[in-house]
DRENVOPA-490279 format. One record per residue (C-alpha): residue number from 1; residue in one letter; x, y, z. Coordinates in nm, 4 decimals, m for minus. Example, Ala and Ser with C-alpha at 12.3 -4.5 7.8 and 13.67 -1.06 7.14 Angstrom:
   zadren   tortor         xx         yy         zz
        1        A     1.2300    m0.4500     0.7800
        2        S     1.3670    m0.1060     0.7140
END
This chain:
   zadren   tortor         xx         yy         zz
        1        X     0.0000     0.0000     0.0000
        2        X     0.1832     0.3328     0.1302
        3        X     0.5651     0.1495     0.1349
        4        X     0.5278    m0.0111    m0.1915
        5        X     0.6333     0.2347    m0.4352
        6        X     0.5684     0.6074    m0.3301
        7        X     0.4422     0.8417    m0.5712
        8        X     0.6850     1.1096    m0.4699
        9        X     1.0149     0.9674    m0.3365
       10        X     1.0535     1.3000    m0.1429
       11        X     0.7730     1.1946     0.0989
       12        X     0.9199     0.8604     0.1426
       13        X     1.2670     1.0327     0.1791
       14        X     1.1296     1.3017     0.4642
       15        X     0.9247     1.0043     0.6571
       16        X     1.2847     0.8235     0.7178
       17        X     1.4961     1.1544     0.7752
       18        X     1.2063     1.2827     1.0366
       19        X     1.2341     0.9056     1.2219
       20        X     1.6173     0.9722     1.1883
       21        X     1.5452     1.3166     1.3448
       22        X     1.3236     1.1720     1.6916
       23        X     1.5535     0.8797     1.7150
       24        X     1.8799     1.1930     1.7177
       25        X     1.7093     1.3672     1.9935
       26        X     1.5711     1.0429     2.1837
       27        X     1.9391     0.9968     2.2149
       28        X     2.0483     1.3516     2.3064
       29        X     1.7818     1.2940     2.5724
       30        X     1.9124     1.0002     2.7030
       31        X     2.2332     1.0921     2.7022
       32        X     2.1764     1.4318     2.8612
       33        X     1.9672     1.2335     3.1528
       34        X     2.2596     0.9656     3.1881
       35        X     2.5292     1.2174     3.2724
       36        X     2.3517     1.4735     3.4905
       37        X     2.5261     1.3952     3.7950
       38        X     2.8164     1.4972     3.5739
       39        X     2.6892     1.8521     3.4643
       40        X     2.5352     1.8909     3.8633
       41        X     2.7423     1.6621     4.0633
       42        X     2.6152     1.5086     4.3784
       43        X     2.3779     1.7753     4.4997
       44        X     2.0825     1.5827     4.5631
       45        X     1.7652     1.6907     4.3879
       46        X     1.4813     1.8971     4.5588
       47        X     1.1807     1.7294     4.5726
       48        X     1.0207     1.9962     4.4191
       49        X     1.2292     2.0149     4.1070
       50        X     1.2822     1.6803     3.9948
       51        X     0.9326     1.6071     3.9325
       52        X     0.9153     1.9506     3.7450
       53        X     1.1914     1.8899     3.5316
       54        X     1.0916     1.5463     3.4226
       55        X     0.7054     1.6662     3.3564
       56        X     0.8835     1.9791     3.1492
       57        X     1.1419     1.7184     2.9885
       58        X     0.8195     1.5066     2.9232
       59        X     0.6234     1.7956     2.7494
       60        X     0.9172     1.9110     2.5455
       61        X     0.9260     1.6009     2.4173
       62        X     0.5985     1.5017     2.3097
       63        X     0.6339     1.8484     2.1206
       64        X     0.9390     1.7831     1.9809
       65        X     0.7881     1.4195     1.8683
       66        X     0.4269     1.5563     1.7521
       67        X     0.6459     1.8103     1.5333
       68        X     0.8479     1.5421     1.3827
       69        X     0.6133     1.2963     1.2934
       70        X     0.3102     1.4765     1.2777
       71        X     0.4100     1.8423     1.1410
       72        X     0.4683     1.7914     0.7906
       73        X     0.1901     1.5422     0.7283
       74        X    m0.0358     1.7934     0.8234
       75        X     0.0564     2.0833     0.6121
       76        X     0.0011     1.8190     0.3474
       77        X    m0.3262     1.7096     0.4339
       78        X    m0.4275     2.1030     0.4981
       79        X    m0.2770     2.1286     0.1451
       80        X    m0.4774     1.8900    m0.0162
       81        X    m0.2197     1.5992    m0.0508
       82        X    m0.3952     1.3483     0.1613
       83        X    m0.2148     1.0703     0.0272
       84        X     0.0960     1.1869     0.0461
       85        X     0.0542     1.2824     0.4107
       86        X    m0.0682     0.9737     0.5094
       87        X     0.2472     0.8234     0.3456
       88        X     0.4866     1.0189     0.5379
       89        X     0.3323     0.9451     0.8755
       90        X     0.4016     0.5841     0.7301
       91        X     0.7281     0.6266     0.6540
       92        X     0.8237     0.8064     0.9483
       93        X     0.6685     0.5465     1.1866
       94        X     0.7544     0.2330     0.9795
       95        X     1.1336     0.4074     0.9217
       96        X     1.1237     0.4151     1.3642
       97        X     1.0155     0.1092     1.4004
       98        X     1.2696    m0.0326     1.2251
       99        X     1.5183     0.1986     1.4615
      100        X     1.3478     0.0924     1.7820
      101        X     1.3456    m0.3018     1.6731
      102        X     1.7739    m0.2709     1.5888
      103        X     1.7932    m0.1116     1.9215
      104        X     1.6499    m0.3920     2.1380
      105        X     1.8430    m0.6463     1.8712
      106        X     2.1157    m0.4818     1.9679
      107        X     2.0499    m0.4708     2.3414
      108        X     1.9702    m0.8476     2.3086
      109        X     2.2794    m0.9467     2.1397
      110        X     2.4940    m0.7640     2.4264
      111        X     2.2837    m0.9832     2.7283
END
């Protein structure tokens, strides 16, 4: 159906780039969260502000993730190209999925 053949190999092009995008800043995220004892040391964390941080951290990033799989698609559909946008939020999601299922293959082949 939509990963067949695309009609406009842009679409299928920005799908994978955009799932290439939320998997970069997944990362960033993690990797940010891993080392904040680093950037803050040993300071232990209000009680207060943790929770705020991770709910603003959490918000952020179902922005940043609505933007990047949902953004472009939209201006398409609002645009008229209904099958095109529907083919990118295919891509985009299919292209992640593949990312997500390599990272637990490769998690499983280091247990």
């Amino acid at each position: 159906m939509f990963f067949s053949k695309p009609d406009n190999d842009e679409v299928a092009k920005r799908g994978m780039l955009h799932a290439l995008g939320a998997f970069l800043y997944i990362l960033a995220v993690v990797t940010l969260v891993s080392n904040l004892q680093r950037f803050f040391g040993d300071r232990p964390d209000p009680k207060f502000l943790a929770p705020l941080a991770m709910l603003s951290l959490l918000v952020l990033s179902a922005a940043v993730m609505g933007m990047l799989v949902f953004g472009k698609p939209v201006m398409l559909y609002i645009d008229g190209k209904k099958k095109e946008a529907v083919a990118m939020v295919c891509w985009t999601v299919g292209t992640f999925a593949v990312i997500t299922v390599a990272v637990f293959a490769f998690m499983a082949g280091r247990a």
